[in-house]
Structures are given as C-alpha cells and as structure tokens.
C-alpha positions as CSV (number, residue, x, y, z in Angstrom):
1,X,62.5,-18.2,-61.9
2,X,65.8,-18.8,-64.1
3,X,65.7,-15.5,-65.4
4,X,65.8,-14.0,-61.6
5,X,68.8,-16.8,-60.5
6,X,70.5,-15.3,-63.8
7,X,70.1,-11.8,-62.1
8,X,71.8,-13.0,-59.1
9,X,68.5,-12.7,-56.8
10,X,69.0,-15.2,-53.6
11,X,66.8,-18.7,-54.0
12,X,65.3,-18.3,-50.8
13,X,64.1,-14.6,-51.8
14,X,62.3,-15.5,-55.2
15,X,58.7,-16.2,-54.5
16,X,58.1,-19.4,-56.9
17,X,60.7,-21.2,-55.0
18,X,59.4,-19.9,-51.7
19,X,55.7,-21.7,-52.9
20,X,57.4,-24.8,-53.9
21,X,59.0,-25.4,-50.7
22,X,54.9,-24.3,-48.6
23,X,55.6,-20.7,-47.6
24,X,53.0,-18.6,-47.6
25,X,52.4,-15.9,-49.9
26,X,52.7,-12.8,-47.0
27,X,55.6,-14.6,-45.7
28,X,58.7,-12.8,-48.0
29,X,61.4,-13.4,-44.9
30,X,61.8,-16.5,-42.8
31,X,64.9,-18.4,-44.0
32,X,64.2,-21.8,-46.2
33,X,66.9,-24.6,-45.6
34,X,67.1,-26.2,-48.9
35,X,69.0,-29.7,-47.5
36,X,66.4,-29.9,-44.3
37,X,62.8,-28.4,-45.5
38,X,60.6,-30.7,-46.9
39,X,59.3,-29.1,-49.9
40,X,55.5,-30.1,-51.1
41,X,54.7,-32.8,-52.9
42,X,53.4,-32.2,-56.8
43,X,50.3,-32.8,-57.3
44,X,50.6,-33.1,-61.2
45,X,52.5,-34.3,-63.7
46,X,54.1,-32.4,-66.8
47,X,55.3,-33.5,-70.0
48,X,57.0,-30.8,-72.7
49,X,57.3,-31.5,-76.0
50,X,60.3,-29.5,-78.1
51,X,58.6,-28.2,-81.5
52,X,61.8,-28.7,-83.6
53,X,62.6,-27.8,-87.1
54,X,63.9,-31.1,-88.4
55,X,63.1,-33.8,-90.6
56,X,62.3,-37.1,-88.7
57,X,61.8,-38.9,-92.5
58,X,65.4,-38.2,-92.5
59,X,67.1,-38.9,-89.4
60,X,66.0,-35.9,-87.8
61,X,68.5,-33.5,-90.4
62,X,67.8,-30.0,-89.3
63,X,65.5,-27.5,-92.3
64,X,66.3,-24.2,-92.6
65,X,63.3,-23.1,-94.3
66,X,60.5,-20.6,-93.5
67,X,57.7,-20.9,-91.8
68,X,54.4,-18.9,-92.7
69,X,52.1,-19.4,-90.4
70,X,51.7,-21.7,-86.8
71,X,48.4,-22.0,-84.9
72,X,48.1,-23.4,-81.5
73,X,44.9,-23.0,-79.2
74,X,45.9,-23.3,-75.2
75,X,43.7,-24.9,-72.9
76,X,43.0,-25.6,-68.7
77,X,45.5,-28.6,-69.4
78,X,47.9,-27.7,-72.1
79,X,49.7,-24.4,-72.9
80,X,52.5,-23.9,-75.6
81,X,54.1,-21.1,-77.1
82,X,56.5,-20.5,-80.6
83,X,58.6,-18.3,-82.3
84,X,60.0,-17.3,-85.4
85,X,62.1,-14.5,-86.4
86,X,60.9,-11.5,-88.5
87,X,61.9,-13.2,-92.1
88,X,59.6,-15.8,-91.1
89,X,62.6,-18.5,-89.7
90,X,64.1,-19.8,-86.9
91,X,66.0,-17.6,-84.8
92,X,70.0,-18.1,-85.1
93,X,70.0,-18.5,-81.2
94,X,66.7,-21.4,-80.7
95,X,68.9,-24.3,-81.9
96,X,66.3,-25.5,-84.6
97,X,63.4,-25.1,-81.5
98,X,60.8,-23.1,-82.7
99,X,58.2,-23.9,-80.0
100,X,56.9,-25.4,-77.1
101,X,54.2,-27.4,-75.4
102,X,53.5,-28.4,-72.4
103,X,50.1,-30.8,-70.3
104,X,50.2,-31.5,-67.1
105,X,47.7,-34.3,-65.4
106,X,46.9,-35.7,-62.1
107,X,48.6,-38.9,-63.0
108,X,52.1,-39.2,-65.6
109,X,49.1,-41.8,-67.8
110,X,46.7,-38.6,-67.9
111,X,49.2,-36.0,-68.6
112,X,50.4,-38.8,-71.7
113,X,47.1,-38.5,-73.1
114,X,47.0,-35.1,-73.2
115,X,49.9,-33.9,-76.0
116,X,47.9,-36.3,-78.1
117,X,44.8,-33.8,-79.0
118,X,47.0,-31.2,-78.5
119,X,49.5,-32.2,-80.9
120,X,47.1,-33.4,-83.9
121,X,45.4,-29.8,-83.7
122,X,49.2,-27.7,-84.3
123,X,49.0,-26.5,-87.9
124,X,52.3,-25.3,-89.1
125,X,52.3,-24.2,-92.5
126,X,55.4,-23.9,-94.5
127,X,58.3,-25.3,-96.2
128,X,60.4,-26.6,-93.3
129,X,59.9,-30.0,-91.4
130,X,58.8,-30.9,-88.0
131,X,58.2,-34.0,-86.4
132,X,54.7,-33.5,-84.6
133,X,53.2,-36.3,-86.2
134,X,55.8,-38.2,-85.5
135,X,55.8,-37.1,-81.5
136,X,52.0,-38.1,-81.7
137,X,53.1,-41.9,-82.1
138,X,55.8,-41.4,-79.7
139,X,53.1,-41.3,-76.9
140,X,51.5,-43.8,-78.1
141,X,54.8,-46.7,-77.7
142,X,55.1,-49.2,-75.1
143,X,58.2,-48.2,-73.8
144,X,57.2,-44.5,-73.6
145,X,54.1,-45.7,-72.1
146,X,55.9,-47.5,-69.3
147,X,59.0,-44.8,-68.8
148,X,61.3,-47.1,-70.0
149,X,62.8,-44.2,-72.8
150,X,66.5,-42.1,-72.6
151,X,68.1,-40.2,-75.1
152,X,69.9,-43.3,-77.6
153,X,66.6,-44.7,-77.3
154,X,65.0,-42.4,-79.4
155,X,67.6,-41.9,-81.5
156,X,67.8,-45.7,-82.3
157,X,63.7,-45.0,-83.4
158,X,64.6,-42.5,-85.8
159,X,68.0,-44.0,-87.1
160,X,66.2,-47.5,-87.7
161,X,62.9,-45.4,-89.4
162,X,60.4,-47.2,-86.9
163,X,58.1,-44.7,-85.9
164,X,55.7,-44.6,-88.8
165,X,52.7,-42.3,-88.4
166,X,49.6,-44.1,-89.4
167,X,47.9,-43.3,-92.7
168,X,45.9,-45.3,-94.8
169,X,47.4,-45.3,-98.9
170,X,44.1,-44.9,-100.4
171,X,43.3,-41.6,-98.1
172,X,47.2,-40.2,-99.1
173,X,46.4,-40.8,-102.6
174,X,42.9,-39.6,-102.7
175,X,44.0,-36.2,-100.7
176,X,47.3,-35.7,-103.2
177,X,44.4,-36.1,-106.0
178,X,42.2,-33.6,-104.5
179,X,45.3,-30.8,-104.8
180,X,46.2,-31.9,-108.4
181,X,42.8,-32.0,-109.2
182,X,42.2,-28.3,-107.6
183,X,45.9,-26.9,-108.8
184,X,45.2,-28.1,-112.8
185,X,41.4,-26.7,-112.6
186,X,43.1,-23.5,-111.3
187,X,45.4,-23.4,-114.3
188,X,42.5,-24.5,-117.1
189,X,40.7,-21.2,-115.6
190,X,43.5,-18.8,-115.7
191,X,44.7,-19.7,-119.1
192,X,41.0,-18.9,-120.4
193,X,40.8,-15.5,-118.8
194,X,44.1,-14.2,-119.7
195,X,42.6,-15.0,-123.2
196,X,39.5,-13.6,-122.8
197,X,41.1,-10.2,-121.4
198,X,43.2,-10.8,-124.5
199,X,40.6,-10.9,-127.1
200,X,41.9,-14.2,-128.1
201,X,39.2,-16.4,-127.1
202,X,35.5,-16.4,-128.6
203,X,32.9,-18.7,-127.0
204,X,34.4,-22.2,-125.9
205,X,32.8,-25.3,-127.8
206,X,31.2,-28.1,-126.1
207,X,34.6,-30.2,-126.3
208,X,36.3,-27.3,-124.7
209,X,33.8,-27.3,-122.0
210,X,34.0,-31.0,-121.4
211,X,37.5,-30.7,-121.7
212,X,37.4,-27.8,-118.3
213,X,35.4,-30.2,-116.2
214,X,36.2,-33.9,-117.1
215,X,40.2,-35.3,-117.3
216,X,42.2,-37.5,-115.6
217,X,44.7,-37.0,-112.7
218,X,47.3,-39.0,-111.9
219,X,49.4,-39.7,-108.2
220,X,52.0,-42.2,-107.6
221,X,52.5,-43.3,-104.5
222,X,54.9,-46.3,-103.3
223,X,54.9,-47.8,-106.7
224,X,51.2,-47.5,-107.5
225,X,49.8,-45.2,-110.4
226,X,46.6,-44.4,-109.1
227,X,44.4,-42.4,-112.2
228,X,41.8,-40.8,-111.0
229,X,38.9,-39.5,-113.1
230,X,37.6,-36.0,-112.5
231,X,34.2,-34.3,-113.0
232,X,33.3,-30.9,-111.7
233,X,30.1,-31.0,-110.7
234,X,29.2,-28.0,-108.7
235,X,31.2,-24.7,-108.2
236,X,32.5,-27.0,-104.8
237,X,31.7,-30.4,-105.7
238,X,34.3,-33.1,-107.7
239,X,33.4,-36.5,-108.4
240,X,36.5,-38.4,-108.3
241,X,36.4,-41.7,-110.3
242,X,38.6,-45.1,-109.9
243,X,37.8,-48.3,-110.9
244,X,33.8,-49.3,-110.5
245,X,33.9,-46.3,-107.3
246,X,33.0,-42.6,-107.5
247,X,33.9,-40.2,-104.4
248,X,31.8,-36.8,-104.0
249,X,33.9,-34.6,-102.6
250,X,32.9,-30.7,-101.3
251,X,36.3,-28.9,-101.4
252,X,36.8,-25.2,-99.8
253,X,40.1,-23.6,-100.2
254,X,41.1,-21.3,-97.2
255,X,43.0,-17.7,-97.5
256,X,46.1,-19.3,-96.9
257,X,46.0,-21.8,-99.5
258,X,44.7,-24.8,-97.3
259,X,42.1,-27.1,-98.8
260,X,39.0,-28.3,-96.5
261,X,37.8,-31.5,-98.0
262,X,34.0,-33.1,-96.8
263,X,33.4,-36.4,-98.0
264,X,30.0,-37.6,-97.1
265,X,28.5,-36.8,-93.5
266,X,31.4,-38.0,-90.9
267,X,34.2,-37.4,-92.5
268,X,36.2,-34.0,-92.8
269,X,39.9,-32.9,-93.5
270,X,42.4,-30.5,-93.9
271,X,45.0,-30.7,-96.2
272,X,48.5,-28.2,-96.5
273,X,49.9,-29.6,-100.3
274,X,53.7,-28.1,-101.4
275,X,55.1,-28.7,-104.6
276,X,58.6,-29.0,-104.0
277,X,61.6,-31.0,-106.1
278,X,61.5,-34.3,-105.1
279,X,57.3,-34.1,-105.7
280,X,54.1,-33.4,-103.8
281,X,54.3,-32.6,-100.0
282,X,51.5,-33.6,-98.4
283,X,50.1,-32.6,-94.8
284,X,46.4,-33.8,-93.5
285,X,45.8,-32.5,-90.5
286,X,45.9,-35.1,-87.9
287,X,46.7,-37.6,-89.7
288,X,50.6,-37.5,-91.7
289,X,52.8,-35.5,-93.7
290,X,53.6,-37.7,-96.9
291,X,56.1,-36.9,-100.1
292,X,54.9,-38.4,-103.1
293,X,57.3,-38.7,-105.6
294,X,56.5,-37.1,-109.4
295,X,55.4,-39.0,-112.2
296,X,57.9,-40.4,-114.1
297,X,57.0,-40.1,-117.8
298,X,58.2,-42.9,-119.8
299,X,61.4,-41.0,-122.6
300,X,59.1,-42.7,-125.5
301,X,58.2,-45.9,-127.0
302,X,61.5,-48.7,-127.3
303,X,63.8,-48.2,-129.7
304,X,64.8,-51.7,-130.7
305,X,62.3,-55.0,-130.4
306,X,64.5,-58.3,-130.3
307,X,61.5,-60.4,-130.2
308,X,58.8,-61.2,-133.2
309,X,55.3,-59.9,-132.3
310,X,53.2,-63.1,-130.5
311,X,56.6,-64.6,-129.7
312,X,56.3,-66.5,-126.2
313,X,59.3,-64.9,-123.8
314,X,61.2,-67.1,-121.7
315,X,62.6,-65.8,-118.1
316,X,65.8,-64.1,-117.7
317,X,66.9,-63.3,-121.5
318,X,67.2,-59.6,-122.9
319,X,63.5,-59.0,-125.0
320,X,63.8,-55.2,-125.4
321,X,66.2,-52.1,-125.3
C-alpha cells in the first residue's frame, strides 16, 4: 500500500485500503469518505520487532560488521523477513535494520507471547551485534506488559544496563569450556598431521597420547577462574571435570562452525563461539550472548619480597612488588 501512495495511485482506488474500510472485493468503484465511513474493527493485534545491528551491552552503539548467515522459520502467527547486502553487511540505506518480524494475536497479551518463541529460535551468525536476546526480556517487563513504554523509556533501560538476559554462570562457563576444549583438540590434531605428512613424526608414545586426550582448560568469567579438566572419551564424547563433578558431554560441530552440545537426556544446546580481541564471544541459542574476557597470565613470579618467609602480615602495609 505505501509503495502504491508513493506512485501517486488515489486511497480510495488501492484495494487494501478499500478492505480495511468493508468494501467488497468486486466492488473497485463506489466512493469511500475517509472522515464519515466507519472502517472495520481489527480483529488482531500486531507487534514488530526491528532486527537492528547494534550492541545493547554497549548502549545500543551501532556494528558494522558482517553477517554470515540468518535463519528465521515463519509460521500461521509470525512472519519476518532480513536482508543484507551482497559483501555480507548492512545495506548503506537500512539505517543499521537488517530485518523484521512481525505476530499478530487475538488479544495485544497473545500477540506478546508470540515474538518470545519466535525470537529465541533467530540464529544470526556473525561478527556484528544484535539485541534479540535482549528484545526477548523486553516482553517479558512489567511496564511493557501493561503498555506503559515510549521511546526515553527504553532508552533509560539500555543507558542504565537493566535489561539483563538470563543465564546461569556455570552454563556460560561450561559452554565457553566446550569451544576451548573443541578449538585446542582441533589444533593438537592438526599439528600431528602436518607432521605426519612431513615425515617428522614416528609413532606417538603413551605420554603423547595421554597428553591428546587429557589437559586442562581454563575460562574466566566475572572474576572466577574456572579449570576445567578434559578427557576425550569417544570420537563425540568429553568428560569435563571440576571439583568432585564430571559432565559427559556428546558434542557435534555443524558445517558452519556451530557446536551442538547433549548433556544427559533433557538437555540440548547450540552454541556460536567468536574469538575476537577483547576474548571469547559466546552465543547459546536461546539463552544469551556473553564476552568473556581472556586470561590474564601472570608477567612472572615477584621480583622483590619485603617480608621474611612465615612472617604474619598485618593489613594495609606494602608486602610485595
């Protein structure tokens, strides 16, 4: 309908408008008096959600970067649609938009449930930003709940750092383990074949082979070390290791670099993992994206001791440089 206004075509002559306001199909002539008709009443209720390239951990800062792959499945109730230009990145034009979706319900409530499911199965893989997880909680708020939202509204949300999707820190760092774990067995298995193609390698020992398929990996996340032990169990079984609790864990990695990790019977998820400079990227599906920081390995041991060893230390004097 906006692209036939554009085109100069008369209101009364375009037929969406002419079925909003209960003429019938056949009828293409009588005259519609837009300040006297009574158009029809909806019968549903439509919420649209704006896919945006920014960065809501950031005060919604626009990203620039590409975007590899989206997937979106429509349905009775929602329908969305996205583009990206042919390098893979938003178009000059789309103002950091990159897609679309929109639910309709009977009732505003039942159309607000429906970008939840919706929005938790968008996969879009790449480096830039988007804040679907983020429009997930959204839905979920009081004040969206009872229409009591405008424009500074949600800005105040982001400005303030409020909306927090929900994650639990033992699933972020058990996940970030997982792609560590997968990424440095990756590396242990090319380094052997590119000797082995090199005539450089004769038959591994056993403390080579132990060495392939038991080691440590380590994830920091909001001031925890968490060191994980790893054992490779089966071509796609790990048995991750922490304290007195071991996790089996059947790992498939997808074609486009996605991992699908099973853990027991009931619980299933897929994780996007970037390396990028500020550390490890994170994306499981429905659930968060997370950026854990890189290790920070200690320069070496301290230079200068001003304290004899078994010495008690007192509070708030200088004990080391």
């Amino acid at each position: 309908a906006q692209l036939q206004v554009l085109m100069g075509i008369p209101l009364s002559n375009i037929p969406q408008i002419r079925n909003f306001n209960g003429k019938a199909p056949e009828d293409t002539t009588s005259p519609i008096d837009f300040m006297q008709d009574t158009y029809v009443h909806p019968t549903k209720h439509v919420i649209a959600a704006r896919i945006i390239a920014e960065n809501p951990d950031d005060g919604l800062k626009p990203t620039t970067d590409k975007i590899e792959r989206i997937k979106f499945q429509n349905s009775v109730s929602r329908w969305g649609y996205f583009s990206v230009d042919a390098k893979d990145g938003i178009h000059e034009y789309a103002d950091l938009q990159f897609g679309y979706v929109f639910v309709h319900g009977k009732t505003r409530e039942e159309a607000r449930m429906a970008p939840v499911l919706s929005l938790r199965n968008i996969d879009v893989v790449g480096t830039t930003r988007d804040p679907v997880e983020y429009l997930v909680e959204l839905f979920g708020m009081n004040f969206f709940i009872g229409n009591i939202i405008d424009t500074a509204w949600l800005d105040d949300l982001f400005k303030a750092k409020s909306v927090i999707p929900k994650c639990d820190k033992s699933d972020v760092a058990f996940y970030a383990d997982v792609f560590r774990a997968m990424k440095s067995l990756k590396s242990k298995d090319a380094k052997i074949l590119a000797s082995l193609g090199k005539d450089q390698l004769g038959l591994p020992s056993a403390t080579a082979f132990a060495a392939l398929n038991a080691f440590p990996v380590e994830i920091a996340f909001e001031g925890t070390k968490y060191t994980f032990q790893l054992k490779h169990a089966d071509i796609d079984l790990l048995l991750f290791s922490i304290g007195k609790r071991t996790i089996k864990a059947k790992i498939l990695e997808r074609p486009e670099g996605s991992y699908f990790v099973s853990i027991g019977v009931n619980k299933a998820v897929m994780t996007f993992d970037t390396e990028e400079v500020l550390g490890l990227r994170l994306h499981m599906k429905g659930m968060a994206t997370i950026t854990l920081p890189p290790l920070v390995q200690p320069l070496g041991a301290v230079p200068r001791v001003q304290r004899q060893d078994r010495a008690l230390l007192a509070g708030r004097r200088s004990h080391g440089e």
